[in-house]
C-alpha positions in Angstrom: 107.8 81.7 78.8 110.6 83.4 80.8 111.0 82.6 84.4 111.0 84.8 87.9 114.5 86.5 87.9 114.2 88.2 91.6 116.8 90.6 93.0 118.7 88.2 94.7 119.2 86.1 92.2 120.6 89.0 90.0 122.8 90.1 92.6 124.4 86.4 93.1 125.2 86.5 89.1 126.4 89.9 88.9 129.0 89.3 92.0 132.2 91.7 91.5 130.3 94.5 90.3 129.2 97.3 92.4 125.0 97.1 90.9 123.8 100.1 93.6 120.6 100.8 91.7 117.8 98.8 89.0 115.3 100.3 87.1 113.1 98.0 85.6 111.9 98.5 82.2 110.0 95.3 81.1 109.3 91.8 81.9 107.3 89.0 80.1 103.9 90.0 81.1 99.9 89.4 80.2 99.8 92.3 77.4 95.8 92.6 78.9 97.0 93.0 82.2 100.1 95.5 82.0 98.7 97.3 85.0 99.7 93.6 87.0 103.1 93.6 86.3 103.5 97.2 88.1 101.6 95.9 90.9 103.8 92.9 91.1 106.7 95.5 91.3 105.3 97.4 94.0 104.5 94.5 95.7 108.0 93.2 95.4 109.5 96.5 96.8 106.8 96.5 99.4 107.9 93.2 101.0 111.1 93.8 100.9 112.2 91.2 98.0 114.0 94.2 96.1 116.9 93.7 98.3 116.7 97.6 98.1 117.4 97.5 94.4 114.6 98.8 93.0 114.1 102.3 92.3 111.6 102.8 89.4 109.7 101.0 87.1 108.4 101.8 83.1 104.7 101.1 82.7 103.7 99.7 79.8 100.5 100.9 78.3 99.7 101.2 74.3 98.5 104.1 72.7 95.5 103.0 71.1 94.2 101.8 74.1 90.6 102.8 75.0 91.5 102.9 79.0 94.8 104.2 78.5 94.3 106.8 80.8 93.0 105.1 83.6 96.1 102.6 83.0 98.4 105.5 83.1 96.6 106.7 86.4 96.9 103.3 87.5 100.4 102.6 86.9 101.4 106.3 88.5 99.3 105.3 91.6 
C-alpha cells in the first residue's frame, strides 16, 4: 500500500525546479469509493494543504458502472 505523499513533501524533493502547477491524475484509492479520493482532494485544497499546488484533479469512474453518472455528477461537484 502506498503512503500519503502531500504537497509539501513533493516540493522538498523536487527542490531546484521551478513546479508552479500539479494536476493530479491518480492515487492508490478504494476502487468502490473513487468518489473519496476527489473529496480527499478537495478537502486538501480546501485547508490549505495544497500549498497552492493543486489545480485539477482526474476522476476516476469505470464505464460499466451502474451509478456512473451520479459518480461523474459527484466528482464534477
Amino acid at each position: 500500500m502506498g503512503k500519503t505523499y502531500l504537497a509539501r513533501q513533493y516540493l522538498e524533493d523536487a527542490k531546484g525546479y521551478n513546479i508552479r502547477k500539479v494536476v493530479h491524475v491518480e492515487a492508490v484509492w478504494d476502487p468502490a469509493d473513487s468518489l473519496g479520493e476527489t473529496k480527499w482532494l478537495h478537502d486538501i485544497r480546501a485547508n490549505g494543504e495544497d500549498a497552492g499546488l493543486l489545480v485539477g484533479g482526474r476522476g476516476v469512474c469505470q464505464p460499466a458502472r451502474a451509478d456512473r453518472e451520479q459518480l461523474l455528477e459527484g466528482h464534477a461537484g
